[in-house]
C-alpha positions in Angstrom: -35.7 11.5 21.6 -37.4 12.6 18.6 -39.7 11.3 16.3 -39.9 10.4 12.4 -42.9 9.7 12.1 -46.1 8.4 14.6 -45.1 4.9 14.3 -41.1 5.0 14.8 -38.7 6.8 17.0 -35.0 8.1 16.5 -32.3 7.9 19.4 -28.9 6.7 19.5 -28.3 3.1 19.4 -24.9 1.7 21.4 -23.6 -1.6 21.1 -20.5 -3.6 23.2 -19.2 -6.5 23.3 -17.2 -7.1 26.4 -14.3 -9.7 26.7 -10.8 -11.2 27.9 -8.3 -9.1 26.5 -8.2 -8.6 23.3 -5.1 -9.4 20.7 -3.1 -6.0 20.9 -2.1 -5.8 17.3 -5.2 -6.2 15.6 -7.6 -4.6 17.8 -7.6 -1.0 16.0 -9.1 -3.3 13.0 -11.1 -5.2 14.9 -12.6 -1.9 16.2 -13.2 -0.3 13.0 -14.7 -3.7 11.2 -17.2 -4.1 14.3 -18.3 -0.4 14.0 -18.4 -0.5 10.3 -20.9 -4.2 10.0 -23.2 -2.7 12.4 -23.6 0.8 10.7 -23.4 -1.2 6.9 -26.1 -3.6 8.2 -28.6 -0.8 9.9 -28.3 1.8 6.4 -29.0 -1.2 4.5 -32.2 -1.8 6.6 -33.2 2.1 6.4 -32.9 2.2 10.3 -29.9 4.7 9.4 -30.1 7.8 7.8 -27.5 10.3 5.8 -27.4 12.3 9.2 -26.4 8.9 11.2 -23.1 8.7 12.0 -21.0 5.8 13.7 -18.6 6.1 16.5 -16.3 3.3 16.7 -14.8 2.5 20.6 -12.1 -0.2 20.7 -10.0 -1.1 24.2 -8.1 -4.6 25.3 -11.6 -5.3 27.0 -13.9 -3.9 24.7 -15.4 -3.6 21.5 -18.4 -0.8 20.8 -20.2 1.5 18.4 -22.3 4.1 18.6 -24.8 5.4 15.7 -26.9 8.8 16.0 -30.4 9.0 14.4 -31.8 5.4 14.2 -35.4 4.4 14.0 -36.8 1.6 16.1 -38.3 1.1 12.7 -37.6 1.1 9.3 -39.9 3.4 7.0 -42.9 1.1 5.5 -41.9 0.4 1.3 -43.2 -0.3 -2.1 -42.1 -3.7 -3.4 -43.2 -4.9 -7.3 -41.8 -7.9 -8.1 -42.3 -9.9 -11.3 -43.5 -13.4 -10.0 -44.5 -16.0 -12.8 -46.2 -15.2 -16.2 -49.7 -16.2 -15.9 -49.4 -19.0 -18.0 -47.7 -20.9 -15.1 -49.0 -18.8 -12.2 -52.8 -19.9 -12.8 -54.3 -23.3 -14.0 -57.5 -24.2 -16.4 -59.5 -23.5 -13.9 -58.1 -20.1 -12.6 -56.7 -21.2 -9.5 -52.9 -20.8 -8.1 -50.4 -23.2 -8.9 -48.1 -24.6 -7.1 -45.0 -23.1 -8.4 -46.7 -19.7 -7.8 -47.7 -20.5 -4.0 -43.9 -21.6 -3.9 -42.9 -18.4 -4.9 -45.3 -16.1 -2.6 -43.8 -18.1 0.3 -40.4 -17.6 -0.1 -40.8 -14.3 -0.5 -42.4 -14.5 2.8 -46.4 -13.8 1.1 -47.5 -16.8 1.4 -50.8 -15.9 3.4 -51.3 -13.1 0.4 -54.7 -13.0 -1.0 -54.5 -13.9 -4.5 -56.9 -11.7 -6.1 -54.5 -8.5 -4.9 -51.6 -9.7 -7.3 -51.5 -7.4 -10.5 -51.6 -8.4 -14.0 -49.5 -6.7 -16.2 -48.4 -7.4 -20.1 -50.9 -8.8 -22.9 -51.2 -12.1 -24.4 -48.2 -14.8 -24.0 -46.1 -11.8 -22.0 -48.8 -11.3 -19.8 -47.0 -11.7 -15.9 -48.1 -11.5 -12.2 -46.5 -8.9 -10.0 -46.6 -8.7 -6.1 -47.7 -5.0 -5.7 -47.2 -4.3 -1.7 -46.1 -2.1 0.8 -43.6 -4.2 2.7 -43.0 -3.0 6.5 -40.1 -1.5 7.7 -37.4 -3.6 9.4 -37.8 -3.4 13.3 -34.5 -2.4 15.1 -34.5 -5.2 17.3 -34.6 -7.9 14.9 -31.8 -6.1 12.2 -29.6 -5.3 15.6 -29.5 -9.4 16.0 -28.8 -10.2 12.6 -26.5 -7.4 12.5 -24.3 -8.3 15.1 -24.4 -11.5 14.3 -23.0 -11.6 11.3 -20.7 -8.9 12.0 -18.6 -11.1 15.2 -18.7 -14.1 12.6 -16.9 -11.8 10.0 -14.4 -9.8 12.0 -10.8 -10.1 10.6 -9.6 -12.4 13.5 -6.4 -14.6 12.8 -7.3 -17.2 15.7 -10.4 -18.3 17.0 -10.3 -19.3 20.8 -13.0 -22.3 21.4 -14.9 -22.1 25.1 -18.3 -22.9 26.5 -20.9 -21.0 28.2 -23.3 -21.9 30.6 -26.4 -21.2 28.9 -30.2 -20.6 30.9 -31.3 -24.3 30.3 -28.0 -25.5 32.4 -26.7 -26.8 29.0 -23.0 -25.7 27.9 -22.8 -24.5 24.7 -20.1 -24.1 22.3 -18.9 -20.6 21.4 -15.3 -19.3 19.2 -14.8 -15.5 19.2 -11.3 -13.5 19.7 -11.4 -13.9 23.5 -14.3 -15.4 25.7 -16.9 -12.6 25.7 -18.5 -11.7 29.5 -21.1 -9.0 28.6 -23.2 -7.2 25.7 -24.6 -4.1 26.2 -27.1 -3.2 24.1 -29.1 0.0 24.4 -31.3 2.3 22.3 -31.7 5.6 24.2 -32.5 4.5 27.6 -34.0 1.2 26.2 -32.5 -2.3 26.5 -32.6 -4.1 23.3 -33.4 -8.1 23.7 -30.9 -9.4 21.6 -28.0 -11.6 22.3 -24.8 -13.3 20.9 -22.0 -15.3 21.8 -24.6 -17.1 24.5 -24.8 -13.8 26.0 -28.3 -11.7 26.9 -27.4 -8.3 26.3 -28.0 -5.9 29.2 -27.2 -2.0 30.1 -24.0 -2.9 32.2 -20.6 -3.0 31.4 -17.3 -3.3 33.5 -15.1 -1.0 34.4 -11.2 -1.0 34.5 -9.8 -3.9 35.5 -7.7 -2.2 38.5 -8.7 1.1 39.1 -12.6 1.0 38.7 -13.0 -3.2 39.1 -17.3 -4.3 38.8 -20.2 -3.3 36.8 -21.2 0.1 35.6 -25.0 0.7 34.5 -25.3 2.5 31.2 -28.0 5.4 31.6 -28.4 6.1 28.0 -26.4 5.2 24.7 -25.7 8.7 24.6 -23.8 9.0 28.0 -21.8 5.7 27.1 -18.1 7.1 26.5 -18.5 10.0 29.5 -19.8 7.4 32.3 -16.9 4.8 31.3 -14.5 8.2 31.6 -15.8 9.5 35.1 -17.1 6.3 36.5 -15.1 3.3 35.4 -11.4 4.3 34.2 -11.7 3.7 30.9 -11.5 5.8 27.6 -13.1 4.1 25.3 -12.3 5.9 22.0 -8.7 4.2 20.3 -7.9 7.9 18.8 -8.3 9.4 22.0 -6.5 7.1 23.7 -3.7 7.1 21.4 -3.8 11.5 20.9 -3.8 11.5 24.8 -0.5 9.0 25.0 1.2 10.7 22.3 0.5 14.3 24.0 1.7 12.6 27.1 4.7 11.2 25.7 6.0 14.6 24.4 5.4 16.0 27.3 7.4 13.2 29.6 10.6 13.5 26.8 11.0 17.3 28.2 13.8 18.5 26.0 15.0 15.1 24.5 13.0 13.4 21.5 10.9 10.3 21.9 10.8 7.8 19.0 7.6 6.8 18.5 6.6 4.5 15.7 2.8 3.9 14.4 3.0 0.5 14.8 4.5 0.8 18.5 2.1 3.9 19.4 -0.9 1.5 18.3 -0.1 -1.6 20.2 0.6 0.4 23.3 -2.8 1.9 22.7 -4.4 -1.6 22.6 -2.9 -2.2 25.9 -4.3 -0.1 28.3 -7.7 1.7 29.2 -6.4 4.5 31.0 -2.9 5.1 30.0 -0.3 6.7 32.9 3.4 7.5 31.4 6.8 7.0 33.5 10.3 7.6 33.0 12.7 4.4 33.9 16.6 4.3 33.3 18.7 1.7 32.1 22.5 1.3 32.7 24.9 3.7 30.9 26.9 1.6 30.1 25.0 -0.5 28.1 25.2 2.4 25.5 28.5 0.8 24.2 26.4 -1.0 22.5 24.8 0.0 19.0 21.7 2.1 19.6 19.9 0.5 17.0 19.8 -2.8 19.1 18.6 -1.5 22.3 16.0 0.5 21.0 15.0 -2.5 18.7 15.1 -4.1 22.2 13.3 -1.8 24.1 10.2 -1.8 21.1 9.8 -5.2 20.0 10.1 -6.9 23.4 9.3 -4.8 26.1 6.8 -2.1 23.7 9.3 1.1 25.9 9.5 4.5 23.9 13.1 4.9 23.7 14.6 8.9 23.8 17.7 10.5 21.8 18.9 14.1 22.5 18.0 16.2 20.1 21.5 15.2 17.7 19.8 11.8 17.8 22.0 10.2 20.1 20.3 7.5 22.7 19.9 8.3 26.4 19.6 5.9 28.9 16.1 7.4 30.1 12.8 5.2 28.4 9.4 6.0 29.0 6.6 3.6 29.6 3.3 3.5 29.0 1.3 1.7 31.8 -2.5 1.2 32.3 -2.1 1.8 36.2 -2.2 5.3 37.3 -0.9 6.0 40.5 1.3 8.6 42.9 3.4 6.0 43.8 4.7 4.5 40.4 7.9 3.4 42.5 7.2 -0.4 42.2 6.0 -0.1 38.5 9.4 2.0 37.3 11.4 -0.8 38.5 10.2 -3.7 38.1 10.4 -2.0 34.1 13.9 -1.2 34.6 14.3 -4.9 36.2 12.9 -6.6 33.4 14.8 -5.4 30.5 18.2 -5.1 31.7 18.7 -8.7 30.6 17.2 -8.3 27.3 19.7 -5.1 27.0 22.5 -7.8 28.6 21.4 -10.1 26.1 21.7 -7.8 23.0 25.6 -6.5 24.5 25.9 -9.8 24.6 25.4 -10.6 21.0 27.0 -7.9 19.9 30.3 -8.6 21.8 30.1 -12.4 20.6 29.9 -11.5 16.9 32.4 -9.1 16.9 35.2 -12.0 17.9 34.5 -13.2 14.5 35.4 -11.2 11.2 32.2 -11.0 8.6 34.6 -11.8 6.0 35.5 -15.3 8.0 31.6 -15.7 8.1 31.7 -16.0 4.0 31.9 -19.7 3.4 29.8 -20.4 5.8 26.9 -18.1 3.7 27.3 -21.4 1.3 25.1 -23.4 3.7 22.7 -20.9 3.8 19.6 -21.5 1.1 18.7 -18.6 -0.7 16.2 -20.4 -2.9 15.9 -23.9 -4.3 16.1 -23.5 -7.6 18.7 -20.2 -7.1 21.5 -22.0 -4.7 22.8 -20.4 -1.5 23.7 -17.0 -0.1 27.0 -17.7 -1.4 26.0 -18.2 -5.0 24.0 -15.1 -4.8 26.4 -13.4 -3.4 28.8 -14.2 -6.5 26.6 -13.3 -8.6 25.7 -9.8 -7.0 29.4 -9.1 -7.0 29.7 -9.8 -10.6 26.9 -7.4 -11.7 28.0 -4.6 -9.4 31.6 -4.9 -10.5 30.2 -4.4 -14.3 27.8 -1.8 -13.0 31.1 0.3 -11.3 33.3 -0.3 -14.4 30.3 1.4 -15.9 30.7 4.2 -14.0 34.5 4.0 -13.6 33.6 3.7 -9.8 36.1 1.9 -7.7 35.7 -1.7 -8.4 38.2 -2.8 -5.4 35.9 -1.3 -3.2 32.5 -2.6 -4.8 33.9 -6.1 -5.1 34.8 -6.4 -1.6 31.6 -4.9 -0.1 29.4 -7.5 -2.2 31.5 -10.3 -0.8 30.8 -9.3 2.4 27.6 -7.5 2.8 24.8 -10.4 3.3 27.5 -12.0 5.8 25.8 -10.3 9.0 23.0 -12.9 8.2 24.7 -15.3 10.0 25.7 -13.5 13.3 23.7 -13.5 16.3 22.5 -10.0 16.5 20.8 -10.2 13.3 19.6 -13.7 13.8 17.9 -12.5 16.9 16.4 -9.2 15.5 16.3 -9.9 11.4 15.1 -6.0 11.6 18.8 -4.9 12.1 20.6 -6.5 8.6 22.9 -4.8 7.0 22.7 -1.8 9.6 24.6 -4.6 12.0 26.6 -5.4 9.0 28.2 -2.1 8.8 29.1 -1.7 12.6 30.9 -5.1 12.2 32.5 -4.5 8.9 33.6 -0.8 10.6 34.9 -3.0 13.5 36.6 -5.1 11.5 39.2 -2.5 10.1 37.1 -2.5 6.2 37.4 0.7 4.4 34.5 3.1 5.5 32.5 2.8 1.9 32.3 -1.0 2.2 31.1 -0.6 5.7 28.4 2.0 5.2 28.1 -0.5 1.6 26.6 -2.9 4.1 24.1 -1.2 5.0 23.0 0.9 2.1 22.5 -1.9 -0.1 19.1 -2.5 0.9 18.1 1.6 0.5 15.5 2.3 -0.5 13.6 -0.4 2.1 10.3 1.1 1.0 8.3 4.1 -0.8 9.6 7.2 0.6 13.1 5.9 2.2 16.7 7.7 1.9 18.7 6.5 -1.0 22.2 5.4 -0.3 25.2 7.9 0.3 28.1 6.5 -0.8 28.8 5.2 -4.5 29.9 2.0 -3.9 26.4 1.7 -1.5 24.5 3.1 -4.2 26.0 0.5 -6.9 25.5 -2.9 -4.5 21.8 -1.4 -3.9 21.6 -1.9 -8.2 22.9 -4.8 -8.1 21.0 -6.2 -5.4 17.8 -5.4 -6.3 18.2 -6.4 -9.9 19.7 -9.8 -9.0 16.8 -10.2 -7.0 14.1 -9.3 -9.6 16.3 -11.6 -12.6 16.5 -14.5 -10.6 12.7 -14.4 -9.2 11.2 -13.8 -12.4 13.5 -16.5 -14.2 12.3 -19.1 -12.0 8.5 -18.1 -13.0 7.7 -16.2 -10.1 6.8 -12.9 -11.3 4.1 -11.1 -9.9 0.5 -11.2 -10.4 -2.4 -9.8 -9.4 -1.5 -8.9 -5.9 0.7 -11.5 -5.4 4.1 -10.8 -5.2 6.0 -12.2 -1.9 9.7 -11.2 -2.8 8.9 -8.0 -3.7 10.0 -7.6 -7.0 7.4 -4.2 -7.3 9.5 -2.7 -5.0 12.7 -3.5 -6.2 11.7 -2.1 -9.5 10.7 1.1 -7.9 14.1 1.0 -5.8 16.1 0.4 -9.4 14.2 3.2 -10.9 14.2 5.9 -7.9 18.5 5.1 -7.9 19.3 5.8 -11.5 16.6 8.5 -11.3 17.5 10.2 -8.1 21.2 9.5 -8.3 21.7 10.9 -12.4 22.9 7.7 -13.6 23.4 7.0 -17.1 23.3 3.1 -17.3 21.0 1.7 -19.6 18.1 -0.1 -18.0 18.2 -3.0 -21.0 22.1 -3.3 -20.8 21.8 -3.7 -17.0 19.4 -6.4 -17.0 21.4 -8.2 -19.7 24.4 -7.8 -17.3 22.1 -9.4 -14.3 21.0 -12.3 -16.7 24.7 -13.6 -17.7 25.9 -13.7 -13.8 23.3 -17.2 -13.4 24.7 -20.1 -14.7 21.2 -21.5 -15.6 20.0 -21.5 -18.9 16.4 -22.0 -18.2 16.8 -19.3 -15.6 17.5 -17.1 -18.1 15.9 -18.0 -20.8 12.7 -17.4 -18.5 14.0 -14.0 -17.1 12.3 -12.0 -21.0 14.9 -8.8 -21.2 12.1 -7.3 -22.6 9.4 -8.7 -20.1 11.6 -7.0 -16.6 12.3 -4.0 -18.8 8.2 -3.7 -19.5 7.9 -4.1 -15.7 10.5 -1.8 -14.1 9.1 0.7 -16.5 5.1 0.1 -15.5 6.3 0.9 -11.9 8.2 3.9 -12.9 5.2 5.3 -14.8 2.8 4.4 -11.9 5.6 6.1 -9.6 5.6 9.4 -11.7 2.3 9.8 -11.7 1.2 9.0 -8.0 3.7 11.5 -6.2 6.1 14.3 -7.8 9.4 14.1 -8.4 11.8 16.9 -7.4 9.1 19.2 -6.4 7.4 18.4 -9.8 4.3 16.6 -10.6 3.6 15.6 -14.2 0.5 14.5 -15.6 -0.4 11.0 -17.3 0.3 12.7 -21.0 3.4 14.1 -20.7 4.8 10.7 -18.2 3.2 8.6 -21.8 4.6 10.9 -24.1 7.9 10.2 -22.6 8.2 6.8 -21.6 6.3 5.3 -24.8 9.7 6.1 -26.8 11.4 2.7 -24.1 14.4 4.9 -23.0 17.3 2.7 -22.3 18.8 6.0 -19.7 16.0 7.5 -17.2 18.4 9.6 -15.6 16.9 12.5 -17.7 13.5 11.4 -17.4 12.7 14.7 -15.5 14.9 17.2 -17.3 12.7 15.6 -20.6 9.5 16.1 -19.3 9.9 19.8 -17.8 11.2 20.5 -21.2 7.9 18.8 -22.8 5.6 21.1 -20.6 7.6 24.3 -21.8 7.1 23.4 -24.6 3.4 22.5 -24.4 2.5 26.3 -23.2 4.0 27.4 -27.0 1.4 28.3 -29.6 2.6 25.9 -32.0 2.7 22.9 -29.9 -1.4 21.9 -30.2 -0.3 22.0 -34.6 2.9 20.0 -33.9 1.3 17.4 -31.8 -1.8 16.9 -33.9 0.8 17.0 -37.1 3.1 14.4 -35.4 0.1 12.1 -34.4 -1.1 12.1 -37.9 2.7 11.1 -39.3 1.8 8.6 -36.7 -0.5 6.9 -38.1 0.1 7.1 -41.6 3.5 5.6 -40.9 2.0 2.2 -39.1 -0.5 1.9 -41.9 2.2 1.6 -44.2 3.0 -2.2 -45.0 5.9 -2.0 -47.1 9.4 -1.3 -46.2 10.7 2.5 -46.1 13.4 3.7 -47.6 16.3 5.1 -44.6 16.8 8.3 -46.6 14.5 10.9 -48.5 16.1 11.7 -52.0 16.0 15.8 -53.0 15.5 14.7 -56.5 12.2 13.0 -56.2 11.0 16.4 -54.4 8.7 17.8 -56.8 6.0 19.6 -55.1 7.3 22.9 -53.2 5.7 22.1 -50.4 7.8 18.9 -49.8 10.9 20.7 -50.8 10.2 23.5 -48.4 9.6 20.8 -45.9 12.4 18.7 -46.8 14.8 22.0 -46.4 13.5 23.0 -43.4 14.4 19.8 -41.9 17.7 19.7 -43.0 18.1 23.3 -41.8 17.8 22.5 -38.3 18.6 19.0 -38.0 22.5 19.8 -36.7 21.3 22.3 -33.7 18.6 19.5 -32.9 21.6 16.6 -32.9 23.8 19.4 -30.9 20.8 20.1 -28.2 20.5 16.4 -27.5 23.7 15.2 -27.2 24.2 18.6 -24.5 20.8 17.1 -22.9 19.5 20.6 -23.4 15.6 19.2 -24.2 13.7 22.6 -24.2 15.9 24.1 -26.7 15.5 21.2 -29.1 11.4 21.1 -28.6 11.5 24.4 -29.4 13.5 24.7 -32.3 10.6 22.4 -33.9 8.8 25.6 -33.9 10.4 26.3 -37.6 8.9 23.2 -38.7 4.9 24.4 -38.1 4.7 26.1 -41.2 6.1 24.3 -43.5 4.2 20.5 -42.1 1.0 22.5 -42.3 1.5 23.4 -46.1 3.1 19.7 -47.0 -0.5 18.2 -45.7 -2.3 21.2 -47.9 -0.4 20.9 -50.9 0.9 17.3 -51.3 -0.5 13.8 -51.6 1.3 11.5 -49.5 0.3 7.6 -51.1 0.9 9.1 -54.4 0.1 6.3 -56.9 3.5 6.2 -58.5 5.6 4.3 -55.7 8.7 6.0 -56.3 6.9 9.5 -55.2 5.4 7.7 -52.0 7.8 5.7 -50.9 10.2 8.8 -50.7 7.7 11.0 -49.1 7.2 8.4 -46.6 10.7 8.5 -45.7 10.7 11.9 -45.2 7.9 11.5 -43.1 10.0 9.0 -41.0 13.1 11.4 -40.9 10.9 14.1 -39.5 9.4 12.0 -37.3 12.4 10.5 -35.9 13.5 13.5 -35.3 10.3 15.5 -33.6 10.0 12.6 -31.1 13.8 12.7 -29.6 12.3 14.3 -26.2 9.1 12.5 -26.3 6.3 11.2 -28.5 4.7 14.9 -28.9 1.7 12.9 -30.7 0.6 11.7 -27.1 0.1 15.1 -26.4 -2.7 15.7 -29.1 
């Protein structure tokens, strides 16, 4: 232990609550937002330092930090606080009002001698100041407080209500997570008298529930997460725990792979205190069935890590992760391979059931399903789906056989049993049925890629009829939402239109299509019926949108190995391209070009034809006229123009963008002696109004790539 000073002392201060156990899936946050109050609370107080540094512990039984470096007692202070002007502070006779007495006491001077309190200011701004040094908070009294507030404020969804037999013999009322047993509380070596939850805190904890059952005594706050490790069975650290099941895991799968999701990896973490792994087997023939249900199975109900040979193809080996270690794991093994046989019954069960029925059989019946009130039923969505991806593929002079019939039938695994009992598995059920059922291989794998991409970072569809329903999907989606008001804000946004936008954009982007982004969202708004649906659903408004997440989406990650920066993404997307298919050939050419010599000129040239353009109030004329041409400078200009104005069209109808930015080169010159030499407003409007619109040609035709003013 060490000392800051004569009057306080530094040593490592642990806290724990110890409980029932805890809720599995929250308990990583609970652990990090008890850790996190404590540590705020004691820097706040000055008992923590810049060296401090909090260790968070989290098990089913247990939550606990552990900060280095803090003071029994806070550092003593200066405070100077403004109090009353005198006026009000004093009376006629020099003596301390009332409102200034009220004011010392809640401030907690209310004992202060009066004479101490400084004047400051002259005549009527003339004030009275408290002028002290304030003592430093004590560690006991902030650790109270502190974890106090901190149990109150912990992100728990459901509050369990008990009573406690408190000293008196009274019961008392208490609501935390799970009923609380213990709270250790130690500084150093030293018990701190605080308490919570109707609890005294102490320096004993418990020990694992099985393996190391009763109390442990804490020797120091230091030694806390080694004695529950050699003493008591218990690893107290969630990372830890979770590194040491994952290693373990890897280990068990020998040559096979183990699928091990986050979410799965952290609930079986908030399970156990001292995890143990074991292989278990299921029946092979239960692999008949669909992989994607049993492991679904095996995760969600029973929280098993299933394993695939190395191709990806299930085995019939699981392992478990149990919170018993033992040498004989005979009877744990199978009563695991006991209990989820039926649920893998269950699931062949389902699947053979559905399959007696053909999806496309199952499509009237999507009529009774409710999509949304003011939208109709799966059925009328589903019609209206089909319509915009059969416009989408005559588009693309896709196959619209093939894209009709997997829209009629794609949302129809909604209604069989599989998906009903694991909603996780639409549209990946849908395409083992619609295989099943004889449909042709595209429409099959149609039912599945339609929802691609499910989120940031997901595979895009393979087939092009998938590819086309996934448009069509999405944009029905985001048309009908927002035309019955429900566009997103703020942070609201429960159908996900955000990522449907991204999804639209990452399609055409990814997948080279040229389809118009305003033509498709015209297509979308015809297939509803409604008027006011699509009166409300703004063409302009969902293109604004779609485009806002494809900017964000450009600049937060690259895009084919290429990141861009906020500039260049502007430059581009302020021109409202109707194609974005070309978004990244465009702005690859618009950095080339930015490295030329010329392209600081031609970017400060085109931002000033900018601005004199929207300054301009009257209408200008669509052509420039050679006759009215009387200054060289706009000749010259005018002729340069016209020189390269046919290998500009040919560049960008080829899509070759660099070439055409850098044929503007031959325009540096001659811009740079038009702003010398000629006066744009000319007074006589027949002059202007012609050198405006030559202006406006040139500008038109500088900004086919991008706006190169954004670059200035």
């Amino acid at each position: 232990m060490s000392t800051t000073n004569s009057s306080s002392q530094s040593a490592t201060l642990l806290i724990e609550v110890f409980t029932e156990e805890l809720p599995p899936k929250s308990l990583r946050r609970l652990g990090d937002a008890f850790s996190e109050g404590i540590f705020t609370a004691l820097k706040s107080a000055g008992l923590a330092n810049d060296l401090s540094q909090a260790t968070s512990f989290a098990t089913p039984r247990r939550l606990a930090v552990q900060i280095s470096n803090a003071l029994d007692q806070a550092p003593d202070y200066p405070v100077r606080e403004k109090l009353l002007p005198t006026s009000i502070a004093f009376d006629a006779q020099g003596k301390a009002t009332p409102p200034l007495l009220k004011k010392l006491g809640a401030l907690g001077y209310g004992e202060i001698d009066i004479a101490t309190l400084e004047k400051s200011g002259e005549g009527k701004n003339e004030a009275l100041y408290l002028n002290v040094i304030a003592k430093g908070a004590a560690l006991e009294h902030t650790a109270q407080t502190a974890l106090e507030q901190t149990l109150s404020k912990l992100p728990i969804a459901k509050m369990m209500h008990y009573q406690v037999l408190q000293k008196d013999g009274q019961l008392a009322d208490v609501q935390f997570a799970r009923p609380a047993h213990r709270i250790l509380a130690l500084h150093g070596s030293k018990t701190l008298n605080i308490s919570a939850l109707g609890i005294d805190a102490g320096n004993q904890t418990e020990g694992h529930r099985f393996l190391a059952p009763g109390n442990i005594t804490i020797a120091t706050a230091d030694s806390y997460e080694n004695e529950l490790q050699t003493k008591a069975k218990v690893v107290p650290s969630f990372n830890q725990r979770r590194a040491q099941i994952e290693v373990a895991l890897l280990k068990a799968a020998g040559s096979d792979l183990v699928l091990m999701p986050d979410s799965l990896l952290d609930e079986v973490t908030a399970l156990v205190e001292w995890p143990a792994i074991y292989e278990c087997q299921f029946d092979q023939e239960f692999l008949e069935v669909p992989q994607e249900c049993l492991i679904l199975t095996m995760q969600t109900n029973q929280k098993y890590f299933a394993l695939t040979d190395q191709q990806g193809k299930l085995r019939n080996r699981f392992l478990i992760v149990s919170n018993i270690e033992t040498t004989k794991p005979d009877a744990i093994i199978s009563g695991n391979e006991r209990v989820v046989r039926p649920r893998l019954a269950d699931a062949r069960f389902f699947f053979q059931q559905d399959q007696k029925r053909s999806l496309a059989s199952r499509v009237t019946d999507l009529g009774k399903v409710v999509y949304h009130n003011q939208l109709g039923s799966q059925l009328e969505r589903a019609k209206r789906v089909q319509g915009l991806a059969v416009g989408i593929a005559k588009k693309l002079h896709a196959d619209e056989k093939l894209v009709s019939r997997a829209a009629e039938v794609a949302k129809t695994d909604l209604l069989t049993d599989m998906v009903g009992e694991f909603p996780e598995l639409q549209g990946i059920m849908g395409s083992y049925y619609a295989a099943h059922d004889g449909e042709d291989s595209e429409v099959a794998a149609a039912c599945s890629e339609h929802y691609m991409p499910r989120f940031a970072g997901d595979a895009l569809p393979q087939t092009a009829t998938g590819t086309i329903l996934a448009i069509a999907d999405k944009l029905e989606t985001l048309v009908g939402i927002w035309g019955v008001g429900l566009a997103p804000t703020g942070d609201k946004d429960p159908y996900a239109l955000r990522r449907h936008a991204l999804g639209i954009c990452r399609l055409l982007l990814e997948k080279n299509l040229s389809l118009g982004l305003p033509e498709l969202i015209d297509l979308a708004r015809v297939q509803f019926p409604q008027k006011d649906v699509q009166a409300k659903a703004n063409s302009a408004d969902i293109y604004e949108f779609i485009i806002d997440r494809l900017r964000a989406y450009l600049r937060d990650q690259s895009v084919a190995g290429k990141s861009f920066t906020s500039a260049e993404i502007d430059a581009v997307l302020s021109q409202e391209p109707a194609h974005i298919n070309d978004l990244i050939q465009r702005l690859t050419a618009l950095r080339e070009f930015n490295a030329l010599p010329e392209a600081g000129q031609l970017a400060a040239a085109n931002k000033r034809i900018s601005n004199i353009l929207k300054k301009t109030s009257t209408p200008i004329p669509a052509n420039c006229s050679s006759k009215l041409l009387q200054i060289p400078a706009e000749a010259s200009l005018h002729k340069a123009l016209e020189g390269i104005t046919p290998a500009l069209t040919a560049a960008y109808e080829k899509r070759q963008f660099v070439e055409l930015l850098k044929t503007l080169v031959a325009l540096s010159a001659p811009i740079d002696q038009f702003f010398a030499d000629v006066m744009v407003m000319d007074p006589n409007p027949e002059l202007r109004d012609n050198r405006l619109a030559l202006l406006q040609q040139l500008h038109q035709k500088m900004n086919l790539v991008a706006d190169l003013g954004k670059l200035a």
